[in-house]
N, C-alpha and C positions, 0 to 999 in steps of 0.2 A: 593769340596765335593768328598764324592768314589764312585764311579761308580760299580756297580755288574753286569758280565755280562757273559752269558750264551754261553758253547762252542756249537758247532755243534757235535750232535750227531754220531757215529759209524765211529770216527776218527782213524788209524789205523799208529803207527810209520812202519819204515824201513819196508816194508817185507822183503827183499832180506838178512837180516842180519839175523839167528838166535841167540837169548841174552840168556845170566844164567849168574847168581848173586849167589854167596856165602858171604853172611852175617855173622860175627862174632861179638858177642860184650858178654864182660864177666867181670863182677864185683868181682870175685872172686881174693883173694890176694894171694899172694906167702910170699916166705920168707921175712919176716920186709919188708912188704906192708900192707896199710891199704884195708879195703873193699869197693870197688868203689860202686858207685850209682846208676851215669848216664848211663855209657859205654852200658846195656843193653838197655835201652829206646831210646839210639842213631842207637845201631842198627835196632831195627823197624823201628824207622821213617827211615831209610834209605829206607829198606826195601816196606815199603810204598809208597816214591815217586817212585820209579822205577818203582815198579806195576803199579802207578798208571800215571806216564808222562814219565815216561824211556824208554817204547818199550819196557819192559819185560815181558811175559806170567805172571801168576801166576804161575802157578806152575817150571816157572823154576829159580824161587827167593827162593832162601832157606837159612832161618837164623838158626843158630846154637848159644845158648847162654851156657855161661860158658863150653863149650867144653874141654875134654884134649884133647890131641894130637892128639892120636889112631883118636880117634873123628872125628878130624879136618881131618885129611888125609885120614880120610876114606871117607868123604865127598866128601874132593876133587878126589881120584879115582872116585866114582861115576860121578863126573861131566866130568873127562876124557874120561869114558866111553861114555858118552851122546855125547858130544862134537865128538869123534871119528867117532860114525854112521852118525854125519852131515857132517862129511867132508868128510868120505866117501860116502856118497851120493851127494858132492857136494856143497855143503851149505857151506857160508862164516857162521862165528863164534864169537862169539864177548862175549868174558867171563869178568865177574866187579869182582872183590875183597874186601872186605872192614874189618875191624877191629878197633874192639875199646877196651880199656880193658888195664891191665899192660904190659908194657915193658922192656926189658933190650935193652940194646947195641949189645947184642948177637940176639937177636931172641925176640918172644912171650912170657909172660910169663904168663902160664894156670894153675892157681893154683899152686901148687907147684913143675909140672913140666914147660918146658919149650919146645918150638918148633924154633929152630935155623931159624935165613931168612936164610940161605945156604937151607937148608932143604925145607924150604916153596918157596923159588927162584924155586930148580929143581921141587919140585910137583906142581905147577902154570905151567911153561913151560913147562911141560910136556902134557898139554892140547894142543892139535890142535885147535889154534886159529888164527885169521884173526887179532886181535886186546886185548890184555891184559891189562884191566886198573885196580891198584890198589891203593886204598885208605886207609891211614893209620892214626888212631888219636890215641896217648896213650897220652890219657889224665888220671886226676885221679879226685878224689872224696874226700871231706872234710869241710874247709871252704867255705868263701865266693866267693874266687879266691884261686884256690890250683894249686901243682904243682904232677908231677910224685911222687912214693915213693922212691924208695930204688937209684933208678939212673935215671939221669936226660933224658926227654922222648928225647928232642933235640940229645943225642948220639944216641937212637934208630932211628927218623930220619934221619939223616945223613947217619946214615951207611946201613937203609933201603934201600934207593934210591940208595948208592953205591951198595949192593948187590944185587939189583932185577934190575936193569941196565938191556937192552936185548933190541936188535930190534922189534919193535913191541909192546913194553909194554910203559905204563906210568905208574909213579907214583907219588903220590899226597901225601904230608904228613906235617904233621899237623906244623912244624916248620923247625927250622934251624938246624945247627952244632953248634948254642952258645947258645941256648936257652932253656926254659921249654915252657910244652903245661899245658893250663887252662883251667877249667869250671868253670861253674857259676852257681850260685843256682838257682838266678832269671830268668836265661834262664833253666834250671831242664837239662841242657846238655852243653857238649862242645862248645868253642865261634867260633873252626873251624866247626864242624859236622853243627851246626844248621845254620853258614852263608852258608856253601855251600849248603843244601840243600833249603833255602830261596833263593839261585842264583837259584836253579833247576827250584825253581816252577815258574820262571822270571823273577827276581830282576836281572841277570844277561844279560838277552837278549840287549846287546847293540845298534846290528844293529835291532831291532824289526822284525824277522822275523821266529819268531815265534817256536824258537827251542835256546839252550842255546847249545854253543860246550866246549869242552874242555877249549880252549882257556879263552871263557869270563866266565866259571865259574871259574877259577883262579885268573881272578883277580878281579873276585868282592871277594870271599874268601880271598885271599890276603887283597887290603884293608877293607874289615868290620871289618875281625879279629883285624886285625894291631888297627882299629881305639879303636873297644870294648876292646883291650887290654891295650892301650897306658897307660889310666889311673889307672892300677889294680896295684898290689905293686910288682907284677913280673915284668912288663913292657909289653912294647910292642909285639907281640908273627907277626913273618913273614912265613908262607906259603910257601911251596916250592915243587916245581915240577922238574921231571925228564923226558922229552920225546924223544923217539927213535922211531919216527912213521913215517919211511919213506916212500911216497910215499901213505900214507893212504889221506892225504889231511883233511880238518876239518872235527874235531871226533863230532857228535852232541851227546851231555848225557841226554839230555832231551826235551822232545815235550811240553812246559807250554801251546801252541795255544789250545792242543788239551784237556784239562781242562775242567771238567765237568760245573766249574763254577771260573770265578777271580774278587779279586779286582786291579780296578785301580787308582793310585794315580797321577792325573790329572799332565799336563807338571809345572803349577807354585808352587805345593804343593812344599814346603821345609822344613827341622829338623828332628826330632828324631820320628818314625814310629815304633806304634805296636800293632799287629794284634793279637787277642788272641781271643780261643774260648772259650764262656761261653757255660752251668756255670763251667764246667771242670776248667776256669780260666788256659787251658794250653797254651802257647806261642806259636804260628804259626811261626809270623816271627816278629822281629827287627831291622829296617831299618833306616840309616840316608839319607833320603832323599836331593836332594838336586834339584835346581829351574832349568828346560831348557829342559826336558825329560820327559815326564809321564813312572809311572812304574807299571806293571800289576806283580801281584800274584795269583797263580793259588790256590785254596780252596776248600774242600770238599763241 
């Protein structure tokens, strides 16, 4: 049976680290691209679990949907800004990245213009920060299981992670050098986006204690994905990480203990798990369970 069980109230992540999040996600196509779906809806729930288990303020989560450039950078100076008066005043820093939306091989693609990763690499860096994580899905929108449009999202991975390379930063992106990124209707999002942020809420916490790092949301992300893709007629779709985080020691991305409320799926539960909220009927999480571990999700 599931257990539902109540966090302790006026739980409190990292003080010592100030967080900001710039969220992107943009359905809007470019040239012979079709128009995405998900990409927006992924950005909020990102958006959401940070708020809401990531040790981020509110207000210093800011999503930006279908953005141009100007947009987008202008964004990002504002966060350089913000970021600057903490470290001049002291304060370790800790800025998320995230996007979802068309890509090229070159850079972002924002409607019909474009924002090179050369370009987005120096105005990230350019922030004074303690810790740079960025997350990358260019997935697209259509069928049942679709692919990128105009050029395969796998080149924009690959060469993201080569270009945003840098001491200090990670990055997370949605596949390999040989592959396409997918969504699914029936999850209404990406099969990367929505596993990692179902790692977020706990599904990843291996050693149970009560925070999710880097580390183990990669690789429950790695294999969910791998597993919900094997069968899809793209194939199997692998996750891939880039990290230069010397001497930071384990990054935590998420507090699930500190959850207003979770379910738990008891150590012998086994199969195919999923958590949906009515009557919305929208997908929480989809888990393949498996027998020797209970697994706690954190829930509104």
């Amino acid at each position: 049976a599931l257990t539902l069980t109540a966090a302790p109230a006026g739980a409190r992540a990292d003080d010592e680290l100030v967080s900001y999040a710039l969220i992107v996600g943009s359905n809007r196509p470019g040239p012979g691209q079709a128009e995405l779906v998900f990409a927006e809806d992924d950005a909020r729930a990102v958006a959401t679990v940070l708020r809401e288990l990531g040790g981020y303020p509110a207000d210093h989560v800011r999503t930006l949907l279908h953005p141009a450039p100007a947009a987008l950078l202008a964004a990002i100076a504002e966060l350089e800004r913000a970021a600057s008066a903490d470290a001049a005043a002291g304060r370790r820093v800790r800025v998320f990245f995230y996007y979802s939306g068309h890509a090229k091989a070159s850079g972002l693609s924002l409607g019909d213009l474009e924002l090179s990763l050369v370009e987005l690499r120096q105005r990230l860096l350019a922030v004074p920060s303690t810790l740079t994580l960025v997350v990358l899905d260019a997935c697209q929108s259509g069928g049942f299981s679709r692919i990128k449009g105009a050029e395969a999202a796998a080149d924009f991975s690959y060469n993201s992670r080569a270009r945003l390379d840098a001491s200090g930063v990670a990055v997370l992106a949605s596949s390999t050098g040989s592959e396409l990124s997918q969504e699914s209707d029936y999850l209404r999002g990406s099969y990367f986006t929505h596993h990692l942020l179902v790692g977020l809420r706990g599904a990843a916490d291996d050693n149970r204690d009560g925070r999710v790092s880097l580390d183990e949301a990669y690789r429950y992300t790695y294999h969910q994905t791998l597993l919900a893709t094997g069968a899809t007629a793209i194939g199997g779709q692998h996750v891939s990480v880039e990290v230069d985080l010397k001497g930071q020691g384990e990054i935590p991305l998420s507090f699930p203990e500190r959850a207003s409320a979770a379910l738990v799926l008891p150590a012998e539960a086994r199969g195919h798990v999923l958590i949906a909220r009515v009557p919305a009927q929208a997908v929480v999480a989809e888990l393949q369970k498996v027998a020797g571990a209970a697994v706690q999700v954190a829930v509104a």
